[in-house]
C-alpha positions as CSV (number, residue, x, y, z in Angstrom):
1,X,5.0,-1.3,10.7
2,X,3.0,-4.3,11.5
3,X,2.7,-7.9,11.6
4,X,0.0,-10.2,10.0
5,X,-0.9,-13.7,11.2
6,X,-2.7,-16.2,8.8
7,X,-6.2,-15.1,7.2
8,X,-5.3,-11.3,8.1
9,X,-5.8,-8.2,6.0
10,X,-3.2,-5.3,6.2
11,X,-2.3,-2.4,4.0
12,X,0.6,0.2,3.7
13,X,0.1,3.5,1.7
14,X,3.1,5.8,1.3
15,X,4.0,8.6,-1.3
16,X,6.8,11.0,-2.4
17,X,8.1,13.4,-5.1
18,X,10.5,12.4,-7.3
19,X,12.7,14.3,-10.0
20,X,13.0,13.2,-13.8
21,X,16.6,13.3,-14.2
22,X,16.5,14.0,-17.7
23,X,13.9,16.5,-18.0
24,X,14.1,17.9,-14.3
25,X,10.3,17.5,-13.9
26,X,9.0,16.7,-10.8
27,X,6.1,13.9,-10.6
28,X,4.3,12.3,-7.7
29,X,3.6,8.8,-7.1
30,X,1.1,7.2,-4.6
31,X,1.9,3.6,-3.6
32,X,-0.8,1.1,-1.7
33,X,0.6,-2.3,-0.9
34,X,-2.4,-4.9,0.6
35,X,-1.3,-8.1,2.3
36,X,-3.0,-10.9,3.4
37,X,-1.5,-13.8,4.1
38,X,-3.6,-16.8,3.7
39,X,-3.8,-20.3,1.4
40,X,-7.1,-19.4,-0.7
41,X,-7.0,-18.2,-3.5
42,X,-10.1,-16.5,-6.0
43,X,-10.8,-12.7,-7.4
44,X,-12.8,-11.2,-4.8
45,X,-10.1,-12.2,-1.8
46,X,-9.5,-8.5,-0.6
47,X,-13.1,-8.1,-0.9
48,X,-14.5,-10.2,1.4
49,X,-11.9,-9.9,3.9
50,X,-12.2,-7.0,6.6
51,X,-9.1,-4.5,6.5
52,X,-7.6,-5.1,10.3
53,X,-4.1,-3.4,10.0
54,X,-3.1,0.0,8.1
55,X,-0.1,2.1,8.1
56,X,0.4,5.5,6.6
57,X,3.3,7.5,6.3
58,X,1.7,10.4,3.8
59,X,3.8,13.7,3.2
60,X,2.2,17.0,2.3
61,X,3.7,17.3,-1.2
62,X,3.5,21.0,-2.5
C-alpha cells in the first residue's frame, strides 16, 4: 500500500469472484477506492487533482 500526505491523490483497484450461496452462481465485482486527503471541498475535486499514487492487486478471473 501507500501513504498520502495532505492535498494528495491516490487510488486502489482490486477484484475477485465470489459465490452466491443461495443459487451457487458465481459473479465478479471490480472495486476502485480514490483518496485524497485534503480540506476543500466542491464536485470536480478528483478532477482537477493529478493521480500521484495507485495500487493494483488485479487477478485473472476465468
Amino acid at each position: 500500500m501507500f501513504g498520502l500526505t495532505s492535498n494528495e491523490y491516490g487510488r486502489v483497484l482490486y477484484n475477485g469472484r465470489h459465490l452466491y450461496s443461495d443459487t451457487g452462481e458465481w459473479y465478479y465485482e471490480l472495486n476502485i477506492l480514490n483518496m485524497l486527503l485534503t480540506k476543500q471541498s466542491y464536485s470536480k475535486i478528483f478532477i482537477d487533482h493529478e493521480l500521484l499514487k495507485e495500487y493494483k492487486q488485479i487477478a485473472i478471473l476465468y
